[in-house]
C-alpha positions in Angstrom: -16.9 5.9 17.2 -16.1 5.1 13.5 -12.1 5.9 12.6 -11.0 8.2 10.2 -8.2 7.4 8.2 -6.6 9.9 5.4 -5.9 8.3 2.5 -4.3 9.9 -0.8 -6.4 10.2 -3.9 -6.0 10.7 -7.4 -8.0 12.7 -9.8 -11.2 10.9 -8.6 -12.1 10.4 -4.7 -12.3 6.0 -5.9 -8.7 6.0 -6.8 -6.4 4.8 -4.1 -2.8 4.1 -4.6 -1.0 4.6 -1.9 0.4 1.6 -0.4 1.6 2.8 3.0 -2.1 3.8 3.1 -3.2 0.4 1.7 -1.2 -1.1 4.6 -3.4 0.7 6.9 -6.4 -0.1 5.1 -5.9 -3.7 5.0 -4.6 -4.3 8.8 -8.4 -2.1 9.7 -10.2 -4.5 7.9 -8.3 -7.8 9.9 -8.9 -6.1 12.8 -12.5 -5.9 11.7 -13.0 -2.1 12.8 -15.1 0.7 10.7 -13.7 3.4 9.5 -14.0 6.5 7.3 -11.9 6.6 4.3 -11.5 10.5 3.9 -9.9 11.0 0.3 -6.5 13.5 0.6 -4.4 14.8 -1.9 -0.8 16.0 -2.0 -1.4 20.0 -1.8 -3.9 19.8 1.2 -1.2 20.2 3.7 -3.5 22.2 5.9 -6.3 19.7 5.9 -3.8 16.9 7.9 -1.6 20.2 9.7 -3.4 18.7 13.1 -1.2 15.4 12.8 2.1 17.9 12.6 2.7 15.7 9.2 2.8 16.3 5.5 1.7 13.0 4.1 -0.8 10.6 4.8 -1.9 7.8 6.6 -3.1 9.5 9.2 -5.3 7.8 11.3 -7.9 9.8 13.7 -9.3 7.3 16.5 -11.6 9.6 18.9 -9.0 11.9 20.0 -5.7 10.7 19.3 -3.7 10.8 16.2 -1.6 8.3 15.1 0.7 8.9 11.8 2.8 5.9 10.0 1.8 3.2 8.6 4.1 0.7 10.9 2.9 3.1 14.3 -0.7 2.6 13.0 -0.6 -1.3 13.3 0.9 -1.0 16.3 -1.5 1.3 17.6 -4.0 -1.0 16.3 -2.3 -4.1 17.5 -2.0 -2.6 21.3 -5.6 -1.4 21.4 -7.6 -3.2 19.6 -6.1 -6.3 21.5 -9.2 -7.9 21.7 -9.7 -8.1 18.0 -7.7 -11.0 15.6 -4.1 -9.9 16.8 -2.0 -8.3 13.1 0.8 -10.6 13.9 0.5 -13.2 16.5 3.2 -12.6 18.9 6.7 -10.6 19.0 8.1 -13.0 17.0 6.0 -12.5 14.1 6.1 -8.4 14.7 10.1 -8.6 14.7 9.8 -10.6 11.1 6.7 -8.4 9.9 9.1 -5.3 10.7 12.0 -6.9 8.4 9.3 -7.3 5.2 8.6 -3.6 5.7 12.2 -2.8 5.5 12.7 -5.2 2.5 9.7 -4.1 0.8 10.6 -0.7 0.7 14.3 -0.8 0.2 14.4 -3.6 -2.4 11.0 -3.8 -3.8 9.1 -0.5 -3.8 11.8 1.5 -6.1 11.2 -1.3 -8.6 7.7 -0.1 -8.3 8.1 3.5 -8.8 10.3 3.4 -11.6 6.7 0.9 -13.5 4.5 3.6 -12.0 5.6 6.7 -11.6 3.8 7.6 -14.9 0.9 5.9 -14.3 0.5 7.9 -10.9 1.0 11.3 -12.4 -1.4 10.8 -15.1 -3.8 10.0 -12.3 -3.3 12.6 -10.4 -5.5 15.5 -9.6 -5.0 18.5 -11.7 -3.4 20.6 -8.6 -1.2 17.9 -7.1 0.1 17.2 -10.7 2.7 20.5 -10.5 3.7 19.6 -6.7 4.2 16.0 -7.6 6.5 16.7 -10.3 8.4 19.4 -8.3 8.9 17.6 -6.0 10.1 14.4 -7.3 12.2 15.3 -10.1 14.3 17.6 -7.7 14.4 14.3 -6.0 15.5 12.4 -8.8 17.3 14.9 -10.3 15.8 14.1 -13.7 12.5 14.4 -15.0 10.0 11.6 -14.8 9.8 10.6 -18.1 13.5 9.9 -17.9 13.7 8.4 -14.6 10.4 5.7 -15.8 11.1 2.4 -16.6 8.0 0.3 -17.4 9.0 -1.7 -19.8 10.0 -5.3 -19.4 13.4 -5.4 -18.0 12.4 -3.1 -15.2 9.3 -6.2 -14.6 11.9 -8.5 -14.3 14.2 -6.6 -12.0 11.0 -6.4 -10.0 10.2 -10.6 -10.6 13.7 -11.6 -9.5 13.3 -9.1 -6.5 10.3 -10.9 -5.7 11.9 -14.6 -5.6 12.4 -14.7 -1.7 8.3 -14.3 -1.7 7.6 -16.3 -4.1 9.8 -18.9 -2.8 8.0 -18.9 0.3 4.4 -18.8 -0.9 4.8 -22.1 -2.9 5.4 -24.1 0.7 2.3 -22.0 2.5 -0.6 -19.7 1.6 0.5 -16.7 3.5 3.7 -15.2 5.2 1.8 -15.6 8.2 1.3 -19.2 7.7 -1.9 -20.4 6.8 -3.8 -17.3 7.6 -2.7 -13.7 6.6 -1.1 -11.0 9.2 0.7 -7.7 8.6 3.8 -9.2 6.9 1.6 -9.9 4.0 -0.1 -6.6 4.0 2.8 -4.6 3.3 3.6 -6.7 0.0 0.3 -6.7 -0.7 -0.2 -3.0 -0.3 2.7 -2.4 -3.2 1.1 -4.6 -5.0 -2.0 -2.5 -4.9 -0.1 0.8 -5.8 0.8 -1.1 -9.1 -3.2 -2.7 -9.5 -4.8 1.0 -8.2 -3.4 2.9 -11.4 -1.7 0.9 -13.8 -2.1 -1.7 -16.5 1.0 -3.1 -16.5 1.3 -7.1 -16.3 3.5 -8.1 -13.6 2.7 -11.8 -12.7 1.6 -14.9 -14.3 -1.2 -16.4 -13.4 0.1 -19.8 -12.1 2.7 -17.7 -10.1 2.1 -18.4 -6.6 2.7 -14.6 -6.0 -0.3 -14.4 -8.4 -2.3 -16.6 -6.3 -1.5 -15.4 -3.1 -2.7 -12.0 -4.5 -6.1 -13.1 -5.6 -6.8 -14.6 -1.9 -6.1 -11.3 -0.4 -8.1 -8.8 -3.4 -10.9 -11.2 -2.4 -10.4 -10.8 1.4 -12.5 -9.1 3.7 -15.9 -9.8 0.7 -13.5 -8.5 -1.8 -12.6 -5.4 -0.3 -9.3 -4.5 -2.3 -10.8 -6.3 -5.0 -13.8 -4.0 -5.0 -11.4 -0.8 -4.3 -9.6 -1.7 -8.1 -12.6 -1.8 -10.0 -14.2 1.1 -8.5 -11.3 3.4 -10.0 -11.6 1.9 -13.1 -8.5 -0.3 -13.4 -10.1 -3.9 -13.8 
């Protein structure tokens, strides 16, 4: 049975920026299963109320549910044992789950502040009033105020990025000289910014830069494929 994974769109059903869903996306393809992406957007609440969530991924596999982009791999890890493991032992898992938590405290609200634009001008129409809403009461500004993608905000996100970069000039891949989950979170913010926005981040003799290109062209260019489809290449 083919999996079906919710996975938050934009305006048009190609446009996928999400990179807890990219996460999700990208471990599916290592693990070399099918599955059925099923575009989502914010206001649908009712279409995903089976999972008892209010976001996406969600990830249907026959008849169990399994919500969160970290419980996902997991999931995927534990079941799918017999398929090329996402991070090679408990060692690897126990660093994988310290990227997450680095990627989304110290990197991904670099990211928003570039995108958050870019993602509500690619919004559908009726997620466009919920998204603002809903983040500006976060914020407690509005979006245009709380955006910063402009060049100091690039750099805040390139110093971030030094421990990565650091590391990818002594081997190809966090994982060593193949790719595992570790680099799939990175990568998957990497696609939020690729998905939706034209903003220049790296250099191209940036070893970040180059680690990117191997993965876009991963899996016969899957993420590679994904950009171009929604227009953004």
């Amino acid at each position: 049975m083919v999996l079906k994974l919710y996975d938050l769109a934009g305006a048009e059903d190609n446009i996928r920026f999400s990179p807890y869903c990219w996460r999700v996306k990208m471990a599916l393809k290592h693990k070399g299963l099918e599955f059925e992406g099923i575009p989502w957007r914010y206001v649908e609440k009712e279409v995903i109320a089976f999972s008892k969530q209010i976001a996406v991924p969600v990830l249907v596999d026959d008849n169990k549910t399994i919500v969160d982009s970290w419980d996902i791999a997991c999931y995927l890890e534990s079941n799918y044992s017999q398929q090329p493991s996402l991070f090679g032992g408990k060692f690897a898992e126990s660093e994988a789950l310290f990227i997450k938590f680095w990627c989304e405290t110290q990197i991904d609200p670099i990211i928003f502040k570039i995108v958050v634009l870019d993602v509500f001008e690619k919004l559908h129409e009726k997620d466009k009033d919920y998204f603002r809403k809903s983040r500006e009461a976060k914020l407690g500004k509005t979006l245009e105020e709380f955006a910063q993608p402009n060049r100091d905000s690039v750099q805040a996100l390139n110093q971030a990025l030094q421990p990565l970069r650091k590391t990818l000039k002594f081997q190809p891949y966090l994982g060593g000289d193949e790719a595992n989950f570790a680099d799939y979170i990175i990568f998957a913010s990497f696609m939020w910014i690729a998905s939706i926005s034209s903003t220049k981040i790296l250099e191209r003799d940036d070893s970040i830069y180059i680690w990117r290109e191997r993965l876009l062209n991963s899996f016969d260019g899957y993420a590679y494929n994904a950009i171009k489809a929604s227009d953004n290449l």
